[in-house]
TIROZA-281226 format. One record per residue (C-alpha): y, x negated, z. Coordinates in steps of 0.05 Angstrom, whole numbers, plus 5000, padded with zeros to 4 digits. Layout:
N
YXZ
...
//
This chain:
84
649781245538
645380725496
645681295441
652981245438
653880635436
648480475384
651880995339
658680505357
654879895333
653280195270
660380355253
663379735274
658179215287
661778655294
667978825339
665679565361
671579595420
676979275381
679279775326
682980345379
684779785434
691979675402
694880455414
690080605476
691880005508
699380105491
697980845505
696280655570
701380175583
706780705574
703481225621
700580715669
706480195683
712480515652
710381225678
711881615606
708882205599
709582325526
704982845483
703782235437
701181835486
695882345499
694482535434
694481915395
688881515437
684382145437
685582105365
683181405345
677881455390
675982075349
676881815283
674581075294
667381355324
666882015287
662181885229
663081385161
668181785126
673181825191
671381155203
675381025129
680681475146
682880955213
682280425164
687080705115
691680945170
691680355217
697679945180
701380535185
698580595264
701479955275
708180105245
708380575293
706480235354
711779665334
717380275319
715680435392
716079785420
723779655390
726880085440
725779545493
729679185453
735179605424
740679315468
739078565470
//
């Protein structure tokens, strides 16, 4: 486990948890609390977990994709919203 989590540090050694927390944590929130069981919601934290710890170059790809991540997340977030 120390293995793993020194290869973490040395992507992301100031905030190593922090780049994935925003879609697994909403990830979670829709399959946890709201009880949606969506393919996305599966896929997409496996994913960024993937990507964000992979190695250096996927590690660029999460940074060049996570505006568009975010987007996304706030896309989802509109339909609690839709009929206020």
């Amino acid at each position: 486990m120390t293995r793993l989590w020194q290869h973490m540090r040395t992507l992301w050694p100031r905030w190593t948890l922090l780049p994935p927390a925003p879609i697994v944590l909403w990830c979670a929130y829709c399959i946890v609390l709201r009880g949606e069981r969506r393919w996305e919601h599966i896929f997409l934290p496996l994913l960024i977990i993937g990507l964000a710890y992979g190695n250096a170059t996927s590690k660029k790809l999460v940074i060049g994709l996570y505006p568009l991540a975010l987007v996304g997340l706030a896309y989802d977030a509109m339909r609690f919203v839709k009929n206020v």
